[in-house]
MARTI-838633 format. One record per residue: x, y, z of N, C-alpha, C in turn; residue number from 1. Coordinates in Angstrom, 1 decimal, decimal comma, padded with zeros to 4 digits. Example, Ala and Ser with C-alpha at 12.3 -4.5 7.8 and 13.67 -1.06 7.14 Angstrom:
BEGIN
> n_c1|n_c2|n_c3|ca_c1|ca_c2|ca_c3|c_c1|c_c2|c_c3|num
> 013,2|-005,7|007,8|012,3|-004,5|007,8|013,2|-003,3|007,8|1 $
> 012,8|-002,2|007,1|013,7|-001,1|007,1|012,9|000,0|007,9|2 $
END
This chain:
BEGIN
> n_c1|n_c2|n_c3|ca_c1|ca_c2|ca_c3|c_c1|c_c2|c_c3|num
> 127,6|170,9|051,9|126,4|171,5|051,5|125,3|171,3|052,6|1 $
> 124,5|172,2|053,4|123,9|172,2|054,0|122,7|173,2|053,6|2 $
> 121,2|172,6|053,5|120,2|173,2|052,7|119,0|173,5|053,4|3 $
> 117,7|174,2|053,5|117,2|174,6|054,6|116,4|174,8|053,2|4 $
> 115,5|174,0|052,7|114,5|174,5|051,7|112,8|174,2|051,8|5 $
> 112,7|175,6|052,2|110,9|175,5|053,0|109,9|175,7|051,9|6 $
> 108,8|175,3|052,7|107,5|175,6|052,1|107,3|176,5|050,9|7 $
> 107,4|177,7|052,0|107,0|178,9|051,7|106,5|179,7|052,6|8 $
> 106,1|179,3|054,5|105,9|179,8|054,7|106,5|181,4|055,4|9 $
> 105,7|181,7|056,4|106,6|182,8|057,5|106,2|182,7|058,6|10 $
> 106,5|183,6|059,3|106,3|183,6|061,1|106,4|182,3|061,6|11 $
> 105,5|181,9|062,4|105,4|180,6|062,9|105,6|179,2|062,1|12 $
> 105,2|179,6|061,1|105,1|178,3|060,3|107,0|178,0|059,7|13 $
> 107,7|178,6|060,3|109,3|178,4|059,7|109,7|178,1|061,1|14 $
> 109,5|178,0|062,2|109,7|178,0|063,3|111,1|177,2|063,7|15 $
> 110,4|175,9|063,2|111,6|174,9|063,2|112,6|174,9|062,0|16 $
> 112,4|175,5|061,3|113,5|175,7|060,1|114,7|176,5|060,1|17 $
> 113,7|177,9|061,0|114,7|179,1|062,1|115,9|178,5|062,7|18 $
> 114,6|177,5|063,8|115,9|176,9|064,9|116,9|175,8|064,2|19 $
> 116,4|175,2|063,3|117,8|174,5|062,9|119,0|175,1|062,2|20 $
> 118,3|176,8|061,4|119,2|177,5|060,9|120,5|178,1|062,2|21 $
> 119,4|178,5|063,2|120,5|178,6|064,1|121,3|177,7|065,1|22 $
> 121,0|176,6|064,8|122,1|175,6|065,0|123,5|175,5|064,8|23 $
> 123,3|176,0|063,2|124,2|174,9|062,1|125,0|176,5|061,4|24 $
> 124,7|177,6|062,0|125,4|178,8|061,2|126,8|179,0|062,4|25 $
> 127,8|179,8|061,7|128,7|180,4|062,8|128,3|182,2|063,1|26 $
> 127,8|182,1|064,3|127,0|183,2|064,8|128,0|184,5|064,7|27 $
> 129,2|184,8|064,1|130,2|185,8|063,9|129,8|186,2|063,2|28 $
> 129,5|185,9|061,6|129,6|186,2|060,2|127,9|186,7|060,1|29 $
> 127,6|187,8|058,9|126,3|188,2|058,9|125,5|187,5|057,8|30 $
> 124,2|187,3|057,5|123,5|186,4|056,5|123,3|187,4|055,2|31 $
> 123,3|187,3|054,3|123,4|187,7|053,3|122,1|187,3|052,5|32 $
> 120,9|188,4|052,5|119,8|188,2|051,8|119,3|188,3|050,6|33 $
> 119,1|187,7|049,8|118,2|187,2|048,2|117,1|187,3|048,4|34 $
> 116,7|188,9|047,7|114,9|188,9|047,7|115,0|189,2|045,8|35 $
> 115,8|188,8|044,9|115,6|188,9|043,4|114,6|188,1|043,1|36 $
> 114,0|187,4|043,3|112,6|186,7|043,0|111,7|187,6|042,7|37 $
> 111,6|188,5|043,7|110,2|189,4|043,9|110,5|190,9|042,8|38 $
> 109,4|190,8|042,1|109,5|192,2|041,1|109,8|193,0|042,1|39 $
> 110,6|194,3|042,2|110,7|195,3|043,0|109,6|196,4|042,9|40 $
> 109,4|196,6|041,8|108,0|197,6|041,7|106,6|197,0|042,2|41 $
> 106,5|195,4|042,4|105,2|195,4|043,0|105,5|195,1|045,0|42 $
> 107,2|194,4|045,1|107,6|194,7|046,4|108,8|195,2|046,5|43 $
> 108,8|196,5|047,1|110,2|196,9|046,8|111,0|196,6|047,8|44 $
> 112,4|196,2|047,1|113,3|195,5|048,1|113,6|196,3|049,9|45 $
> 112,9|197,5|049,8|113,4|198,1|051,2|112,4|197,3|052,3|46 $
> 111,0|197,1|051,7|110,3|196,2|052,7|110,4|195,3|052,8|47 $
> 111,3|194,2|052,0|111,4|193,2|051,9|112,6|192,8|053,0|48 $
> 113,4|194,0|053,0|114,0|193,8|054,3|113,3|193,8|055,5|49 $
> 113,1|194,9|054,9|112,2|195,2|056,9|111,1|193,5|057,3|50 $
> 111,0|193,0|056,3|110,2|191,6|056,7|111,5|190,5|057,3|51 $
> 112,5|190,3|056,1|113,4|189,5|057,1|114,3|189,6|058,1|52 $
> 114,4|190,8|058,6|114,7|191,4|059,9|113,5|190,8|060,8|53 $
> 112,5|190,8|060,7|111,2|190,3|061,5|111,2|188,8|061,4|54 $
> 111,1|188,6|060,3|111,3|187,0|060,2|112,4|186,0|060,9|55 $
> 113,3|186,9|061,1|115,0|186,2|061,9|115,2|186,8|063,0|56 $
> 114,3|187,3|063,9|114,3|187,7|065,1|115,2|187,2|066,0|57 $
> 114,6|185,7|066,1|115,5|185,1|067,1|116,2|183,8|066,3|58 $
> 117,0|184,0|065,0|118,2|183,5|065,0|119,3|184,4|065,2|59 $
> 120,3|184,2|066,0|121,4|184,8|066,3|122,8|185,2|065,3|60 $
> 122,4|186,2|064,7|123,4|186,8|063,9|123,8|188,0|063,7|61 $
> 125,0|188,5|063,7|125,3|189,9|063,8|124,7|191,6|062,9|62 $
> 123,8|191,2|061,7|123,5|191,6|061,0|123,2|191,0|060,1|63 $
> 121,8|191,6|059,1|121,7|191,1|057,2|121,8|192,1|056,6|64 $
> 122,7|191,6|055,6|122,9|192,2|053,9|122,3|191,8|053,1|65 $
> 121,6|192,7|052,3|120,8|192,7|050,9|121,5|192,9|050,0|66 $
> 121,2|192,0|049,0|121,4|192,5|047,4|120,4|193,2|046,8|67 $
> 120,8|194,0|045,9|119,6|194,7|045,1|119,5|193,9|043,8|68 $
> 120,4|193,1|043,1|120,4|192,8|041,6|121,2|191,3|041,5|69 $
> 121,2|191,0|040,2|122,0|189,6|040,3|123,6|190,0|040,2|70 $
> 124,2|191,0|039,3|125,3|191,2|039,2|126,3|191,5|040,5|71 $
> 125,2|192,1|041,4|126,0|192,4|042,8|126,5|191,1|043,6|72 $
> 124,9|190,0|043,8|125,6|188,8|044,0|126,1|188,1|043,2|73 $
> 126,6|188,2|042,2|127,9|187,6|041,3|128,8|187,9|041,8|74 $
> 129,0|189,0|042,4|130,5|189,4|042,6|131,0|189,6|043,8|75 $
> 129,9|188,8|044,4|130,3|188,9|045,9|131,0|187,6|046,8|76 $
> 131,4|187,8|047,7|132,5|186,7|048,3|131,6|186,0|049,1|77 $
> 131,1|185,1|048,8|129,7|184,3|049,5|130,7|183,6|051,0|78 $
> 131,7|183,4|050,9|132,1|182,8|052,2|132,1|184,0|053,3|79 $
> 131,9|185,1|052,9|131,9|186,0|054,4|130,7|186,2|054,6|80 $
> 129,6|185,1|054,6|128,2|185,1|055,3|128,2|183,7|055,9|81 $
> 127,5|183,9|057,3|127,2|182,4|057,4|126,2|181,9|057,0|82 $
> 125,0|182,6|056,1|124,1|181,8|055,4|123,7|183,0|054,3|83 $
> 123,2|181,9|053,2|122,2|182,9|052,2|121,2|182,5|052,7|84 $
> 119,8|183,5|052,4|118,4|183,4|052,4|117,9|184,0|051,2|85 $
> 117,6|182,9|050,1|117,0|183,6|048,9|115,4|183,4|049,5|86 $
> 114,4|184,2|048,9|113,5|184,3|049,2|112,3|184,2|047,9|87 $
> 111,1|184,2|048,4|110,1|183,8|047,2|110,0|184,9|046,3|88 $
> 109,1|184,2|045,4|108,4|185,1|044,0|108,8|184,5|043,0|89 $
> 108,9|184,9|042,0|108,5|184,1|040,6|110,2|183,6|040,3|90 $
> 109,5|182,0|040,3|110,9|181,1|040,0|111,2|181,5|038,7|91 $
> 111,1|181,8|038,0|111,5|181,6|036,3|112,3|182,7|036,5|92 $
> 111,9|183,9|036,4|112,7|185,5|037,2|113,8|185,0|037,5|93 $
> 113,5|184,5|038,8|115,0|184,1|040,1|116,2|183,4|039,3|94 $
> 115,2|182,2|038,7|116,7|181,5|037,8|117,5|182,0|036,8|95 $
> 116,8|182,5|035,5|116,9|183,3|035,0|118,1|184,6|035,2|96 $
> 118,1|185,3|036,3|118,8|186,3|036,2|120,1|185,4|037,0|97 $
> 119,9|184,7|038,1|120,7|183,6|038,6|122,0|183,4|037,7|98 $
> 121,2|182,6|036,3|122,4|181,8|035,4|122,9|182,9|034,3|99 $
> 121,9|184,2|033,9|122,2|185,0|033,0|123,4|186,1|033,3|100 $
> 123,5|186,2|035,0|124,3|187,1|035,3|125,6|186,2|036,1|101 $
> 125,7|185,0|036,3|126,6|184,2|037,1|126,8|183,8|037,8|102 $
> 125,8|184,8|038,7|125,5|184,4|040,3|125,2|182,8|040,8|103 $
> 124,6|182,2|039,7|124,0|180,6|039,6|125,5|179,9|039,7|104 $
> 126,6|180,1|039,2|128,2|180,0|039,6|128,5|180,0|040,8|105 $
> 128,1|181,0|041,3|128,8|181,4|042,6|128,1|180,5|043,7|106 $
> 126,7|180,9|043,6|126,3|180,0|044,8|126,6|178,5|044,7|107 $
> 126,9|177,9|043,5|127,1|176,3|043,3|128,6|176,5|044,2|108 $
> 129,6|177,2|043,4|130,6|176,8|044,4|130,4|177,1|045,8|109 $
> 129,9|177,7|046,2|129,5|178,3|047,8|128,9|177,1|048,7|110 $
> 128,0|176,4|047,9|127,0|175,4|048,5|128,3|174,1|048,3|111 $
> 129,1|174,0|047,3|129,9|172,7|047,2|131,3|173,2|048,1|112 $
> 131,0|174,4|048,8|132,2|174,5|050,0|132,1|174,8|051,5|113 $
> 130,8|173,8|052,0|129,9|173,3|052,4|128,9|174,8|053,1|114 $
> 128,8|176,1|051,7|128,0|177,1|052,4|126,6|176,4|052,6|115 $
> 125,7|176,8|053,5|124,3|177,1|054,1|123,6|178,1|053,5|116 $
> 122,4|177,7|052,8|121,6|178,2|051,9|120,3|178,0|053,0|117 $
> 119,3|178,7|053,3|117,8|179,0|053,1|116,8|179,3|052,8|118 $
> 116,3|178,6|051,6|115,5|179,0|050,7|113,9|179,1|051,1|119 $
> 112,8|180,0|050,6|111,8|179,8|050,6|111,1|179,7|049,2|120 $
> 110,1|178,7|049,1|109,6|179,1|047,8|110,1|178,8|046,5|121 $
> 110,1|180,1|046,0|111,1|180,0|044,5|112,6|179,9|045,1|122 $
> 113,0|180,2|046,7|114,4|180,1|046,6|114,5|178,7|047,3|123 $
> 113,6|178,2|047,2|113,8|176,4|047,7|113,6|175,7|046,1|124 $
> 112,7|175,9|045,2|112,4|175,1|043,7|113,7|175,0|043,2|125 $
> 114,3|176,2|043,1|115,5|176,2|042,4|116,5|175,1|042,7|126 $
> 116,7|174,7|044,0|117,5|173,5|043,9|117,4|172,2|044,0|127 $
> 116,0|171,8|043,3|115,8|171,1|043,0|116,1|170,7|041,7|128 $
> 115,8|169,7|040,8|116,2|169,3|039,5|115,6|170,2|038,3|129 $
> 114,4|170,3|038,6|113,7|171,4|037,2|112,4|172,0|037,8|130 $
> 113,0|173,3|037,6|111,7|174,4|037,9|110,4|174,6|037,3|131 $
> 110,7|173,7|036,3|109,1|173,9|035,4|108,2|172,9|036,1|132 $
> 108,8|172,3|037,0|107,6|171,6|038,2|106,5|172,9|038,7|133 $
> 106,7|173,9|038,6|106,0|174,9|039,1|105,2|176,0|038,0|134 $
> 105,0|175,1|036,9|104,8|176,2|036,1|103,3|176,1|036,4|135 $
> 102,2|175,7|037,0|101,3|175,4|037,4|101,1|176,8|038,4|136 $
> 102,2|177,1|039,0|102,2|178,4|039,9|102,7|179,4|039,4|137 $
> 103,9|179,5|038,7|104,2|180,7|038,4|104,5|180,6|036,6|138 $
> 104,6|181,8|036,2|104,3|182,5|034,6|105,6|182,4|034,5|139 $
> 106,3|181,7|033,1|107,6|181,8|032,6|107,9|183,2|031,8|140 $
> 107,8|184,5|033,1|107,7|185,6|031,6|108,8|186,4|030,8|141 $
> 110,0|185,8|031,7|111,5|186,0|031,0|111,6|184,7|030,1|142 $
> 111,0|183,8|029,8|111,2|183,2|028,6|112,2|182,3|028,8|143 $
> 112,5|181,8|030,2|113,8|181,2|030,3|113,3|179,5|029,9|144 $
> 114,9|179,1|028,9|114,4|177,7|027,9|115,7|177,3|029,1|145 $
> 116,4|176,8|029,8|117,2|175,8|030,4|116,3|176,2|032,0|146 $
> 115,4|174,9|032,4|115,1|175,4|033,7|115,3|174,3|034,5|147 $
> 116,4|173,8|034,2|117,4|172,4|034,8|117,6|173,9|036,2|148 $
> 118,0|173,0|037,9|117,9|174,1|038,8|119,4|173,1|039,3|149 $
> 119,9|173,5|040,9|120,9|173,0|041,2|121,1|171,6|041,3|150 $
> 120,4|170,8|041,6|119,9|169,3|041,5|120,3|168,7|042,7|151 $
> 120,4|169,4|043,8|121,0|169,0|044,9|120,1|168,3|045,6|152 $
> 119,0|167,3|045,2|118,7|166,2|045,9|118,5|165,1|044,6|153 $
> 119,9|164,9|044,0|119,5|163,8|042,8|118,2|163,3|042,1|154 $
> 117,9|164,6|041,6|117,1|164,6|040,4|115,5|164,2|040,7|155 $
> 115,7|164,9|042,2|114,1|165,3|043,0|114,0|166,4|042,7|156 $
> 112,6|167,0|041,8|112,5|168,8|041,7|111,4|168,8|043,0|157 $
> 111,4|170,0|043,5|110,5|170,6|044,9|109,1|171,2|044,3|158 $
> 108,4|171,4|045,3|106,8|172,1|044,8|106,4|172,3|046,2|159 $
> 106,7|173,7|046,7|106,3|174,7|047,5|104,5|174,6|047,8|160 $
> 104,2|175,5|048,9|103,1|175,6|049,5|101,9|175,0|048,5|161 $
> 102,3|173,1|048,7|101,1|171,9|048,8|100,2|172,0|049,5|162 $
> 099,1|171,9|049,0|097,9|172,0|050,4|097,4|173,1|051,4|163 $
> 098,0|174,1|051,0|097,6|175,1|052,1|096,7|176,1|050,8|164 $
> 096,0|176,5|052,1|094,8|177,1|051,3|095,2|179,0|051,5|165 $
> 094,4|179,0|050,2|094,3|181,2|050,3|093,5|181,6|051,4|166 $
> 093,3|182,6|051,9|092,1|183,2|052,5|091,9|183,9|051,6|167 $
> 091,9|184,4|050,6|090,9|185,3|049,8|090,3|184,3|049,0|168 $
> 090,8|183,1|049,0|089,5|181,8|048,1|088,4|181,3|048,6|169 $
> 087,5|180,8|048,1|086,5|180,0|049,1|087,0|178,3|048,9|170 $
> 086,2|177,4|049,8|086,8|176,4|050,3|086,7|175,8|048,6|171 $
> 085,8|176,0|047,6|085,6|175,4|046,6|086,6|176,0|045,6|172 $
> 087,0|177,3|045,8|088,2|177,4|045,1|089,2|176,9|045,4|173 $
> 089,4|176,6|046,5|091,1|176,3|046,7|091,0|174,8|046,2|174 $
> 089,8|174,3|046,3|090,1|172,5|046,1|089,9|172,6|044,4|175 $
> 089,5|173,4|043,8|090,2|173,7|042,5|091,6|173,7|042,1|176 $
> 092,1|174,7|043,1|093,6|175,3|042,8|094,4|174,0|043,3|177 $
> 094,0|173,0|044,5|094,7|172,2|044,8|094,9|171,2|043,8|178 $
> 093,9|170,5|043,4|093,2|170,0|041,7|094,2|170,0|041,1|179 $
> 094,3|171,8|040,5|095,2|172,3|039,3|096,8|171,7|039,8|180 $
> 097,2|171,9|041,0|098,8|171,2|041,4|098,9|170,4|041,1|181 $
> 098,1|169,0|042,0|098,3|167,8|041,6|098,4|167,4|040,5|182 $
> 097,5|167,4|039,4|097,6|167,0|038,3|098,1|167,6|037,5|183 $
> 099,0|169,1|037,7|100,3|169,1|037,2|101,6|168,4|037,9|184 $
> 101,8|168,3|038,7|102,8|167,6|039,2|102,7|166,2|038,8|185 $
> 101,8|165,5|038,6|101,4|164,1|038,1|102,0|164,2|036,7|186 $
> 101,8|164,9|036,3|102,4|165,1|034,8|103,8|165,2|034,0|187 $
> 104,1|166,6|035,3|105,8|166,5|035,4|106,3|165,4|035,6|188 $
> 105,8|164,5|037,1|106,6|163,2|037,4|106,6|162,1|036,2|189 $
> 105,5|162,2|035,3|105,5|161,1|034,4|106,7|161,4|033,5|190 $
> 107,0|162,6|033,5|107,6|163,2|031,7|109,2|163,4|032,1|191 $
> 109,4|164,2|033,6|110,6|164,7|034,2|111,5|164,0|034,8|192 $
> 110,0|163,7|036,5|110,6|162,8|037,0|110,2|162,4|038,5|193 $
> 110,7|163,1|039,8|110,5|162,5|041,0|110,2|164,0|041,7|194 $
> 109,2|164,1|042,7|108,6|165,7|043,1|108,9|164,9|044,4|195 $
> 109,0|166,1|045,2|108,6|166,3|046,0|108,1|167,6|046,8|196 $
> 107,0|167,3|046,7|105,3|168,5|047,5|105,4|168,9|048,6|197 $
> 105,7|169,6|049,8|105,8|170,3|051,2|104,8|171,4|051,0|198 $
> 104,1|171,7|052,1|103,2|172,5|052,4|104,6|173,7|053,2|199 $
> 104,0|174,8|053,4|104,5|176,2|054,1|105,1|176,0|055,6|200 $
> 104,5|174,9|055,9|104,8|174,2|057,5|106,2|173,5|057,4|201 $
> 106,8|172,4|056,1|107,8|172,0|056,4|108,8|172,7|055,7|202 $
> 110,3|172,0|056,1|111,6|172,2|055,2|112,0|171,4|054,8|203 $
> 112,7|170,9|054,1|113,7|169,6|053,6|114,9|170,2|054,1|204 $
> 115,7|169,3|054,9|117,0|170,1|055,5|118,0|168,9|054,5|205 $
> 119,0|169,1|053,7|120,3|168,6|052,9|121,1|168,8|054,0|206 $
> 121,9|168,1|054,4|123,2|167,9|055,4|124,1|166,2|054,2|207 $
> 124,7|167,5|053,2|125,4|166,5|052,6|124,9|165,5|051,8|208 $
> 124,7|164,1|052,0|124,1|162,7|051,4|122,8|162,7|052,3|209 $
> 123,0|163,1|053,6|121,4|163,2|054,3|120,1|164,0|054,2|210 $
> 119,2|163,7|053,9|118,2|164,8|053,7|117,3|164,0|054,5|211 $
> 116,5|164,4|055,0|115,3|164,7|056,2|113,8|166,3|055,8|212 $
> 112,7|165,5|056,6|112,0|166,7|056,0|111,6|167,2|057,5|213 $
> 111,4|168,4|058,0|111,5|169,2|059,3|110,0|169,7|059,3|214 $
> 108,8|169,4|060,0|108,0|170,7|060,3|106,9|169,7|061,0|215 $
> 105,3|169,8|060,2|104,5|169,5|061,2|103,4|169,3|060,4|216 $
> 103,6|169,6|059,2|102,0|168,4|058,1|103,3|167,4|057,0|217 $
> 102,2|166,6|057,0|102,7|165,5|055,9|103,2|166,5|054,7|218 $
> 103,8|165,8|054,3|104,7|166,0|053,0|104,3|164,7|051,5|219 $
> 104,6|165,2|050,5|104,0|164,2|049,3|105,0|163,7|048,5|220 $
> 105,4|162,7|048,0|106,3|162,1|047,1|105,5|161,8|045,8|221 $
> 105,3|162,1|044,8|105,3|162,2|043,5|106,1|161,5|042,5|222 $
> 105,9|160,2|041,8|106,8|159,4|041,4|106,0|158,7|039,9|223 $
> 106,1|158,6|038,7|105,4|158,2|037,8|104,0|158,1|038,0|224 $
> 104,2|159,1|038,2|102,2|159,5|037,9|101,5|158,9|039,6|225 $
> 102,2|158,6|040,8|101,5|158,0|042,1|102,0|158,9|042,5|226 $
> 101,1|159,3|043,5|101,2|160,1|044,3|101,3|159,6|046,2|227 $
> 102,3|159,7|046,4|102,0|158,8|048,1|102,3|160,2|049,3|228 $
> 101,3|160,1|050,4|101,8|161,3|051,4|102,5|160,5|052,5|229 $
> 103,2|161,3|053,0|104,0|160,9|054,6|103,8|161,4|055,5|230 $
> 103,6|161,3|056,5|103,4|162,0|058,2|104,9|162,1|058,1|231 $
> 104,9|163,4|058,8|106,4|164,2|059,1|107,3|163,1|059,8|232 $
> 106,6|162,0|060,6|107,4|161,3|061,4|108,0|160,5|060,9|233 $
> 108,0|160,5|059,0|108,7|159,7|058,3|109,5|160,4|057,4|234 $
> 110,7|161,0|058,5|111,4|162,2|058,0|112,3|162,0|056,6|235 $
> 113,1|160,5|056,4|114,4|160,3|056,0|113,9|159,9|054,4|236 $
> 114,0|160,5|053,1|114,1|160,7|052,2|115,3|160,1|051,4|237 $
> 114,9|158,5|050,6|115,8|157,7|049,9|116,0|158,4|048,8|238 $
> 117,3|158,9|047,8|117,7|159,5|047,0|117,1|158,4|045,7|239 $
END
């Protein structure tokens, strides 16, 4: 299992998440993209390519394939990619169609035969322990009641773009919205369990039993209600 689960950001701010992707892929095989997160009527999947074509410029790979639906990646042979890239938008959606159509199957065995996953976002929360760490960000509007995710950092759930601000907010909104995270996540940790917070800047990279966090602002650990930050230079993450 090798895991590549970011922020949330793009362009520059994945930089180092890119280059470790293209480390650790076999540059023969093509990547295989997950944009099911994102409503299609408010982004429709044809642009959503045309962005990760831009976004993977310079990792080295022969080609990306899209899916349009979950049923398609259910039925697809996940070992003829060298990586998935699920991508953001509304976690509850993503999981949801994930476990309802089987696909949530598929990629477990994929990732437990040591496939390469890169998630942003909703496609980084998901493998963490429980996605209702994010209900502070996103609307549960498929109604999904199991929001247990892959648990592939023992029963650490994730919380995407920490601390970074909107430009359409003012400085006093955003330290509202930042407000509203924390003290949801404080809550989750008391009730759920153990968060961990990354801003758009870093990744958590999984290699197996090792996890490490990759980028260039502090990162936050979330643990019965305390909240402690770390400078990036304190990469190595006790399970």
């Amino acid at each position: 299992m090798r895991l590549l689960l970011c922020g949330g950001g793009s362009g520059e701010q994945n930089t180092l998440a890119n280059q470790k992707l293209n480390e650790i892929i076999d540059h023969n095989k093509p990547l295989l993209y997950i944009p099911l997160a994102m409503d299609e009527n408010d982004h429709p999947y044809d642009s959503c390519y045309e962005w990760i074509q831009g976004e993977l410029t310079d990792v080295d790979i022969p080609s990306i394939e899209m899916v349009r639906s979950f049923e398609d990646l259910a039925s697809k042979d996940l070992q003829q990619y060298c990586a998935l890239f699920i991508g953001g938008g509304n976690t509850y959606k993503l999981l949801f169609g994930l476990k309802q159509s089987g696909a949530f199957n598929n990629i477990k065995d994929y990732i437990n035969k040591d496939g390469i996953v890169i998630g942003g976002s909703a496609g980084a929360v998901i493998f963490g322990y429980d996605i209702d760490v994010i209900s502070s960000m996103d609307s549960n509007d498929v109604n999904l009641i199991d929001t247990k995710g892959f648990n592939s950092i023992s029963g650490i759930s994730i919380f995407p773009h920490y601390t970074n601000k909107k430009i359409k907010l003012t400085e006093e909104e955003n330290e509202v919205r930042l407000n509203n995270f924390t003290n949801s996540i404080i809550k989750f940790s008391q009730k759920v369990g153990k968060v961990i917070a990354i801003p758009e800047e870093d990744a958590i990279y999984i290699n197996g039993d090792n996890i490490e966090v990759i980028g260039t602002r502090p990162y936050y650990i979330f643990e019965n209600g305390i909240v402690k930050m770390f400078e990036i230079e304190a990469k190595v993450i006790k399970k």
